[in-house]
N, CA, C and O of each residue as an XYZ file, in Angstrom:
256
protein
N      11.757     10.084     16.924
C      11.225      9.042     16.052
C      10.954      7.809     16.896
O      11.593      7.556     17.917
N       9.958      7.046     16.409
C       9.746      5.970     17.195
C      10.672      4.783     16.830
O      11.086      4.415     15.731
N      10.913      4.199     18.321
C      12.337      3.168     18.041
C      11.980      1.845     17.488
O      12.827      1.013     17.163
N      10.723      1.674     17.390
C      10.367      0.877     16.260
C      10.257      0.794     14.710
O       9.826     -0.101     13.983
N      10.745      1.926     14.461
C      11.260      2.387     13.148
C      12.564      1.424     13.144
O      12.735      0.314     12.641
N      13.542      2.387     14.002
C      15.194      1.688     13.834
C      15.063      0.285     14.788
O      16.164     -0.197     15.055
N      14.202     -0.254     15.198
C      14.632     -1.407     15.571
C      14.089     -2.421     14.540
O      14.552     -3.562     14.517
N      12.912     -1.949     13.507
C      12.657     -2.829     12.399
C      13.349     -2.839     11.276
O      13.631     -3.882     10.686
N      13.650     -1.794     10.923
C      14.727     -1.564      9.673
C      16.123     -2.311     10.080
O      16.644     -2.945      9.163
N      16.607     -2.313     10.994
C      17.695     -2.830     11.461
C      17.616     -4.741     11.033
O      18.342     -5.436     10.322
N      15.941     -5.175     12.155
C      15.804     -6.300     11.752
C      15.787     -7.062     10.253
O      16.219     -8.063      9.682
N      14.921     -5.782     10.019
C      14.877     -6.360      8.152
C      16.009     -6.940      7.435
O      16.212     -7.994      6.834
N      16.651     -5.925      7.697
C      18.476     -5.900      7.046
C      19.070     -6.946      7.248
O      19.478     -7.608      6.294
N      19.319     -7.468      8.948
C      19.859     -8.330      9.407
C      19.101     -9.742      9.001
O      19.796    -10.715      9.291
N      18.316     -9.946      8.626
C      17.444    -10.840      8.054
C      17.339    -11.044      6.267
O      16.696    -11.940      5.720
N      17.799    -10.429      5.860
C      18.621    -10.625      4.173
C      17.063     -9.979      3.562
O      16.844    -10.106      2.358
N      16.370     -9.525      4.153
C      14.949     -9.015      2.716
C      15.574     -8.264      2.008
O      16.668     -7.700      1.997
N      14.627     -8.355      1.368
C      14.697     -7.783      0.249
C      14.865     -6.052      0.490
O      14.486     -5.528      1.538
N      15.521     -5.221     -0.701
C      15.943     -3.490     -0.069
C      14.999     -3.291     -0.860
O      14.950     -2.077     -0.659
N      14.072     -3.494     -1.719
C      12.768     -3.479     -2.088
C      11.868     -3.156     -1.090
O      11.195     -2.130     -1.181
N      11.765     -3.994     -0.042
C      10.424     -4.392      0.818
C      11.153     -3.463      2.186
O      10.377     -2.909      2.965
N      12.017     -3.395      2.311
C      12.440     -2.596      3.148
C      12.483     -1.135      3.147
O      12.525     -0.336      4.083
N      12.462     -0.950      1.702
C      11.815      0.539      1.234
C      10.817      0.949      1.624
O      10.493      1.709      2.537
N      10.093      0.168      0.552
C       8.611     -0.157      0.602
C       7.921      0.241      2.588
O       7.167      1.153      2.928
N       8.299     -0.396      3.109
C       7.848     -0.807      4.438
C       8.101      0.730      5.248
O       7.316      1.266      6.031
N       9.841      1.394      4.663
C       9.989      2.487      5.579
C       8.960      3.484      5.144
O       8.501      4.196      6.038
N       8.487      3.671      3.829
C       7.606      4.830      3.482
C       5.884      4.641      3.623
O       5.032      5.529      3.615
N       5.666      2.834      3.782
C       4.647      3.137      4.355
C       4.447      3.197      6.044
O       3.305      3.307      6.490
N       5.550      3.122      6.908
C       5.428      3.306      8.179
C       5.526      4.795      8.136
O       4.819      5.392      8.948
N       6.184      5.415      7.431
C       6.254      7.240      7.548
C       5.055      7.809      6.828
O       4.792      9.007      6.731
N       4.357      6.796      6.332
C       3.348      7.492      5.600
C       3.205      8.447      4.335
O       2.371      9.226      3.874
N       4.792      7.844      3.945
C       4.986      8.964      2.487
C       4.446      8.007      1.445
O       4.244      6.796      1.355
N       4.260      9.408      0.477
C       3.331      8.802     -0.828
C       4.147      7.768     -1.247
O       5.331      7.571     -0.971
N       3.136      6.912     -2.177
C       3.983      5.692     -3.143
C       4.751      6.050     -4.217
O       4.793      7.211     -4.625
N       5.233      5.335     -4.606
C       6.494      5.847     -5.644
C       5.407      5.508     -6.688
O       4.404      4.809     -6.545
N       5.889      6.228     -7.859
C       5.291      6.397     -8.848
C       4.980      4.776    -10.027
O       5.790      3.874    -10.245
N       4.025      4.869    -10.394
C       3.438      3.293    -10.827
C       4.805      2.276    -11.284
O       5.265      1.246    -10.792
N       5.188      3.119    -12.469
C       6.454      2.055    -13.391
C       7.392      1.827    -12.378
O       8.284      1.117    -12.844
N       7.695      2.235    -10.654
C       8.779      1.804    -10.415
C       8.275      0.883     -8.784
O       8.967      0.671     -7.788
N       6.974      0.541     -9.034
C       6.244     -0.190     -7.979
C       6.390     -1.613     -7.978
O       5.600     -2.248     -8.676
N       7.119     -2.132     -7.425
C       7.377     -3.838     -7.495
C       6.965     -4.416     -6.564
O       6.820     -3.880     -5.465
N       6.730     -5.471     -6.783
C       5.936     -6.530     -5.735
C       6.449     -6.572     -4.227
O       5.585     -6.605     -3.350
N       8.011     -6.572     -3.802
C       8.262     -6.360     -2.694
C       7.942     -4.751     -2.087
O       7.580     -4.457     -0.948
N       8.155     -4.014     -3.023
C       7.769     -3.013     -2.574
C       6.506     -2.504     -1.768
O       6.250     -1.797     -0.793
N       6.001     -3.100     -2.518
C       4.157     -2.906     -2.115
C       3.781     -3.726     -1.363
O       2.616     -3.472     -1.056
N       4.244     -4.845     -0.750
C       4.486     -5.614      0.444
C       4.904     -4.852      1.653
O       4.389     -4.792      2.770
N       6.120     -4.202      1.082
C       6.456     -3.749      2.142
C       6.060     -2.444      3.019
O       6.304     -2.152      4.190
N       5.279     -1.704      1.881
C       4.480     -0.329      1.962
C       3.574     -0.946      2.959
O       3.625     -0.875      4.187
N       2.610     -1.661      2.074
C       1.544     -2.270      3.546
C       1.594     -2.724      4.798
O       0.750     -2.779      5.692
N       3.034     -3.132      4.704
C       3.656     -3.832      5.969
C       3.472     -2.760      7.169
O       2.914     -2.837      8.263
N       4.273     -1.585      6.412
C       4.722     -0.356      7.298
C       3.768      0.278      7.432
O       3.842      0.970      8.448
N       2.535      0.437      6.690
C       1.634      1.393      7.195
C       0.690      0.629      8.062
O      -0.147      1.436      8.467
N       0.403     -0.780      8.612
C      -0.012     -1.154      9.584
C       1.186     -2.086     10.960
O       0.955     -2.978     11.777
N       2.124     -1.487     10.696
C       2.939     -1.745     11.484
C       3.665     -2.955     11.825
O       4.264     -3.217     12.868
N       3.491     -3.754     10.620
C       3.731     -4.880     11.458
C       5.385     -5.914      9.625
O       5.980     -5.481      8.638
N       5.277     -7.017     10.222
C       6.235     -7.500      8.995
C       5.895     -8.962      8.503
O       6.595     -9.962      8.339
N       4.670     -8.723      8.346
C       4.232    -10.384      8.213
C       5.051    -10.562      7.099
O       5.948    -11.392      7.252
N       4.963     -9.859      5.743
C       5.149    -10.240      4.630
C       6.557    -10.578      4.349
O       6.777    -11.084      3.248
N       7.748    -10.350      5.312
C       8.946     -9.840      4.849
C       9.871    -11.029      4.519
O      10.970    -10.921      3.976
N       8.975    -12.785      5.128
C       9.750    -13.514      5.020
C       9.454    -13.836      3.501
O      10.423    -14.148      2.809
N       8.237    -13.790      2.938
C       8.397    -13.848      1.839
C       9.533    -13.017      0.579
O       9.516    -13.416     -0.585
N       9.922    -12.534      0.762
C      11.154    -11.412      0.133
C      12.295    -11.242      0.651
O      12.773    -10.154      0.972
N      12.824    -12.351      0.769
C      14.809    -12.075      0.873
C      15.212    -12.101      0.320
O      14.821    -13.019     -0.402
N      16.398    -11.394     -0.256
C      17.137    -10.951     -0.980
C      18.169    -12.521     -1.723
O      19.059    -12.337     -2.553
């Protein structure tokens, strides 16, 4: 796995976001489907986009 997986998830955490956006972020960096509509929340879908272009702009917006 790429260590930018566990070195961002790690950061996230250590940085109080949100476990929303940190979801969000791990399944769109793995590229798994979205969770189903009724359980799609705003950090989430932040964080999906985050992960599927690699990066964490959004994450300061969403701490926990």
């Amino acid at each position: 796995m790429d260590p930018m997986y566990y070195e961002t998830i790690t950061k996230l955490e250590e940085m109080g976001a949100n476990p929303e956006y940190v979801n969000g972020w791990a399944s769109g960096f793995l590229h798994n489907p979205q969770r189903e509509e009724q359980r799609v929340t705003d950090a989430y879908s932040a964080g999906y986009d985050d992960g599927a272009n690699k990066n964490t702009d959004n994450a300061d917006k969403f701490k926990s």
